[in-house]
N, C-alpha and C positions, 0 to 999 in steps of 0.2 A: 829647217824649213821643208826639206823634201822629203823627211819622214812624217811630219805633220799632216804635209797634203797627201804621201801615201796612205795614212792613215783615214785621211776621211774618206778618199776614195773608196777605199773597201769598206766603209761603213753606210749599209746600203739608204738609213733613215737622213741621209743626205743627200738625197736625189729625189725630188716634189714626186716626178713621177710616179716612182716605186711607192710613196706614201698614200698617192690617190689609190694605186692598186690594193696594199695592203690594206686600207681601209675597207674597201670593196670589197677582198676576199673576208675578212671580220664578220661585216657584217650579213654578207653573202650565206657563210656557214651560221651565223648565229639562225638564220632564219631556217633554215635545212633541219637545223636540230630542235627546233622548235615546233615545226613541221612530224618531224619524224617521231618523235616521243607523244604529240595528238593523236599521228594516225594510228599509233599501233596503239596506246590504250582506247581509242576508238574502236577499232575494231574487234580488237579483242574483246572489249565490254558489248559488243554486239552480237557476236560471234561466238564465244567463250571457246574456239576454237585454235589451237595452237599453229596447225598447220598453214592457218590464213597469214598470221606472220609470217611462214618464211615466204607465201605468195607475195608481200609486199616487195622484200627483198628482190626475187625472182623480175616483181613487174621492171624493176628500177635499173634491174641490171642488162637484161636480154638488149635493148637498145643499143646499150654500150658495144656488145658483145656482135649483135649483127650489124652494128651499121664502122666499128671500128675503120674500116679501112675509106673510109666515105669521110669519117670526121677527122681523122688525121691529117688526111691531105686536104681538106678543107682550111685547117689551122697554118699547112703551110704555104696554100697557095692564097688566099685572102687574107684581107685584115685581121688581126686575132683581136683586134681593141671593138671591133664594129660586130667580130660573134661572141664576144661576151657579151656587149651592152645586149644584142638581139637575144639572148639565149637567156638573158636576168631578165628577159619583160617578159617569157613566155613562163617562167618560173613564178612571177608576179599569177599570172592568169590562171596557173596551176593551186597558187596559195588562194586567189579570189574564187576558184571553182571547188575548194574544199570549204570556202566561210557558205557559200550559197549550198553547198550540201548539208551542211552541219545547223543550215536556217531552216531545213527542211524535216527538221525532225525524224531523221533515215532510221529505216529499218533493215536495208538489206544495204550490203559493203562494194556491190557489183559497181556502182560509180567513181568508186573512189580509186578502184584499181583502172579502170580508165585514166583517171586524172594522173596517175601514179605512172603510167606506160607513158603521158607526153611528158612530163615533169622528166623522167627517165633519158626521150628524148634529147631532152634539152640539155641535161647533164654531160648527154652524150657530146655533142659540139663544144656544150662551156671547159669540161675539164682540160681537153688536150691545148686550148686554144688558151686558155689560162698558167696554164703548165707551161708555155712554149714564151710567153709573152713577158712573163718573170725575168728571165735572161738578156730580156733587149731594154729592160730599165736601168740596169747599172750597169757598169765596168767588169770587166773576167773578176777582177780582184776584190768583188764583193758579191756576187752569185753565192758564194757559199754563207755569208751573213746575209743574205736576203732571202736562200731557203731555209734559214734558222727561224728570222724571225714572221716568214709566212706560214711556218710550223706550228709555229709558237701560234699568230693569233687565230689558228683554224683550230688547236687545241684548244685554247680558252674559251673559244665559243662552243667548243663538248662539255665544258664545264658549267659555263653559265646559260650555256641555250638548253639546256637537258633541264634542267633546274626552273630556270623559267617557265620551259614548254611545261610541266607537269604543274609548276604553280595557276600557268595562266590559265589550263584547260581544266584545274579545278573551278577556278570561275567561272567559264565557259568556254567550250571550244570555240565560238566566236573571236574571244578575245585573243587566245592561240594565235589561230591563223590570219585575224586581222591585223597582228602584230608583226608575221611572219611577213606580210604582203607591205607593209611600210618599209620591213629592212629592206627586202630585196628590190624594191624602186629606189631607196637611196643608194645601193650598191652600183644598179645602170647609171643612174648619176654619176657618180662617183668615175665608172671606169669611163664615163663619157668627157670626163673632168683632164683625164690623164692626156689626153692631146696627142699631138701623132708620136708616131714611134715606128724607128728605122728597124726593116725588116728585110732579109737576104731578097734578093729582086729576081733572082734565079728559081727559087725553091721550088719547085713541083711546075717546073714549065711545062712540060708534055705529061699528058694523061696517060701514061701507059702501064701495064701490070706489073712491071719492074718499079715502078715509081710508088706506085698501091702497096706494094708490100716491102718498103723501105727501108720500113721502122721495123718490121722483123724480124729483116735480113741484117740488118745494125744489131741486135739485140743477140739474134743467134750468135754472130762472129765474133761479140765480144764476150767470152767466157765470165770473165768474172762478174757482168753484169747480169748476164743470164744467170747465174748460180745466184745472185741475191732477190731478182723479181720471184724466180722462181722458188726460193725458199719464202717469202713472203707469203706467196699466192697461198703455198701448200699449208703452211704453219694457220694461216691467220680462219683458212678454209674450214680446215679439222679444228680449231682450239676456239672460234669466236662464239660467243654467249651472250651477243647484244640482242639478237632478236626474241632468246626466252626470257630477258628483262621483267616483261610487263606478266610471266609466268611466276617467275621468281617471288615480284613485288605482291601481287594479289594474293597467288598460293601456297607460298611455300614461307615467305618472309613475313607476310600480313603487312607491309607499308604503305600502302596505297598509291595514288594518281602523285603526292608530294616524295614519297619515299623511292617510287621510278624514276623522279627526276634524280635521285642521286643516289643511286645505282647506275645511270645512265653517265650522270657527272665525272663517277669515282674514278676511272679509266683515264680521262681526262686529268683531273687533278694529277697520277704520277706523270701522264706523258707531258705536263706542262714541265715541272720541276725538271724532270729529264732533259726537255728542250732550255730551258735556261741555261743548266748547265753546259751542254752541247754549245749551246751561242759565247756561251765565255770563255771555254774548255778545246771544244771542239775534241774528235779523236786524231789521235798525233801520230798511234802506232797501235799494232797489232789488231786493225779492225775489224779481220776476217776471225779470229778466236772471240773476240768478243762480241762478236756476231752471231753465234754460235749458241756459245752461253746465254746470250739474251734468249734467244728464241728458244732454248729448253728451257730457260727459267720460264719464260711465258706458258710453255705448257703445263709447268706443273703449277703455276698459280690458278691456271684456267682449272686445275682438277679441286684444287682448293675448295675455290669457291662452288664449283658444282656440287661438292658435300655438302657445303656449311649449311647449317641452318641458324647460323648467328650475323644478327645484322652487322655489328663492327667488323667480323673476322671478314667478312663478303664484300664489305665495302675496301678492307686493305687489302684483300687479294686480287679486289678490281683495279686500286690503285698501282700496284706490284707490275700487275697484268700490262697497264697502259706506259709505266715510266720502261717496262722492254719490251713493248713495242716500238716505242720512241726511236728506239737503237738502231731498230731495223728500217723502219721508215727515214729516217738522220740518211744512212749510209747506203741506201738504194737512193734517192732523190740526188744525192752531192753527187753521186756516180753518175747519173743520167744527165744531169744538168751541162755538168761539167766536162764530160765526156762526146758530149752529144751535138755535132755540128748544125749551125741554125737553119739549115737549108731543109734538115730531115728532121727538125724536133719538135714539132707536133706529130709527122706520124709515129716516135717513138713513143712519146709521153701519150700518144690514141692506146697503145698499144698496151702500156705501163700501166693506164687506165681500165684497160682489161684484166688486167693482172689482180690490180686493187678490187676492181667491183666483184670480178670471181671469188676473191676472198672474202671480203664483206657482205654484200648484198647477196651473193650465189651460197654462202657460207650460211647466211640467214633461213637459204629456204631448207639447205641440208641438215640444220639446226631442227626445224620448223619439223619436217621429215622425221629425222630418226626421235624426236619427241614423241611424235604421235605413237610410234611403234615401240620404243620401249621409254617415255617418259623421259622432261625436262633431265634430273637429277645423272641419269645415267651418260644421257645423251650427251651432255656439258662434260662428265668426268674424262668418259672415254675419245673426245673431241678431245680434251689435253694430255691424255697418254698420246696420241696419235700425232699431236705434232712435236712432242719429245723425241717420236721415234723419226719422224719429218728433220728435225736438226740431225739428228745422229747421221743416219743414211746420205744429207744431202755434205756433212760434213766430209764424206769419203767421196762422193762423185763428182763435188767441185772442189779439189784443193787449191784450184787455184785462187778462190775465196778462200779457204780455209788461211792460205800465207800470206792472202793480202794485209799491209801493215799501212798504208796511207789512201787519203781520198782523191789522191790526184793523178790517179792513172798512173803511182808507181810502185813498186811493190818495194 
């Protein structure tokens, strides 16, 4: 009987709460990626201009990046359930200010990057304050299955919101973003749904500069964490290829507005499979080598498909690309979660969010960038040498990653 009930204990789809949230987050990201995959063949079809993609990246991320130390202790001094719901209606307004641009028959992109810097915003409050709020839904002894399967449903929705977003903004961007603006009010719903939730009562009492910089005073002192945000940040920086997507699908592959969404999908599709696994499997031992190995394998898939000019070969080396990413994402998040005392875990995860959006959305505009001056194809290859050389080097400077063998703070 008491392994029974230890067992549901740490089974997190046991707990109403954590299921309002993961719904939330579901359908949160489906909306994001359906958002994301309009705007940038929007733009791009307006613009034919590559560099304007990484500006999208750039708008979405700078938020993050200047107001970090604002949102962090934000997440840990207020409610984290009352700034999601606030941060998912202003995300709603960003979705209704792209249907009313997109009704206007736009010529010029200048709005939309507007809309893109509060959406940005918003991102900025929602992640850390979402990241922190996951851990006060269940028990210690299910955090690790509740960041499995909150992985899991933000990966599915790269799968089926990518796919979507290109099917639906073949009909019209209207229908895109009008769709985007339905998910994301049932999400506030939803997180409005989850009811209260016990939060450290100490966390961020006095406003002082020591208290501001927390989360990356935590992050510094713990080595083997700092060795995996920060191989994340560098690998995902140099090696990501999401933002020349809509380059790839129009000129280089001919698939169009339907064939972006899954290109956009393929990433998805491994890191889902990946994450399954991870949720049944879990890593048991040696997770600083195969840490490692993922993220050089990631780079040399990334070089793959910068060559390819075959649509299957492009789509499995997107696929490759995303189930080791998977790895890296898996074993930075268990670490941080798990590691990380609730007093200071929004400004860690403010902080960890910086990490992520420098890689992606900052990775975008350097994508965006080195396109313009020596073209997609180069730009993509030399992006996945660069974070091959990114594993090797951080392999020798953090050993203490390098011999970590479990996820629970023991080597």
């Amino acid at each position: 009987m008491t392994t029974l009930r230890a067992s549901a204990e740490a089974n997190a789809l046991q707990h109403p709460k954590f299921v309002f949230y993961w719904l939330a987050v579901g359908c949160a990201s489906f909306a994001v990626q359906i958002m994301s995959v309009a705007v940038g063949w929007q733009i791009y079809d307006i613009t034919r201009d590559p560099l304007d993609l990484g500006y999208v990246g750039l708008a979405q991320f700078l938020p993050a990046l200047l107001l970090v130390l604002v949102t962090g202790f934000a997440a840990d001094r207020f409610n984290r359930r009352f700034i999601m719901a606030a941060c998912l209606l202003v995300e709603g307004g960003c979705a209704l200010g792209l249907l009313v641009f997109t009704l206007g028959a736009p010529t010029s992109v200048t709005p939309v990057f507007g809309i893109l810097v509060v959406l940005g915003v918003a991102r900025a409050f929602l992640n850390p304050a979402s990241d922190a709020l996951a851990p006060n839904l269940v028990p210690k002894a299910a955090i690790a299955h509740a960041i499995s399967l909150t992985t899991l449903v933000w990966q599915t929705a790269t799968i089926a919101g990518p796919v979507a977003g290109g099917l639906l903004y073949g009909l019209s961007g209207e229908a895109a973003y009008g769709t985007a603006l339905v998910l994301v009010m049932m999400a506030a719903g939803l997180v409005l749904a989850i009811g209260q939730v016990p939060q450290s009562a100490g966390a961020a009492a006095e406003t002082t500069l020591k208290s501001l910089f927390a989360g990356f005073a935590f992050i510094r002192r713990q080595r083997v964490v700092l060795g995996a945000v920060s191989l994340d940040l560098f690998a995902v920086l140099l090696g990501g290829a999401v933002a020349l997507l809509p380059v790839y699908a129009r000129d280089i592959l001919d698939v169009g507005p339907w064939g972006l969404g899954l290109l956009r999908a393929a990433p998805g599709i491994g890191a889902v499979a990946m994450a399954l696994y991870l949720a049944r499997r879990g890593i048991r031992d040696r997770a600083g080598v195969i840490l490692f190995v993922c993220v050089a394998a990631f780079g040399v898939f990334t070089m793959v498909f910068g060559l390819s000019t075959s649509v299957p070969l492009s789509i499995a080396a997107l696929i490759l690309m995303g189930a080791t990413d998977m790895v890296s994402v898996y074993i930075r998040e268990t670490l941080l979660q798990l590691w990380t005392p609730d007093e200071v875990r929004g400004r860690v995860n403010a902080v960890n969010r910086v990490f992520i959006g420098a890689s992606n959305e900052l990775g975008e505009f350097r994508a965006g960038v080195v396109a313009r001056l020596i073209g997609a194809v180069a730009a993509v290859a030399l992006g996945g040498a660069g974070t091959v050389a990114v594993a090797f080097f951080w392999s020798r400077w953090f050993p203490e990653l390098r011999s970590a063998k479990r996820l629970d703070g023991r080597s």
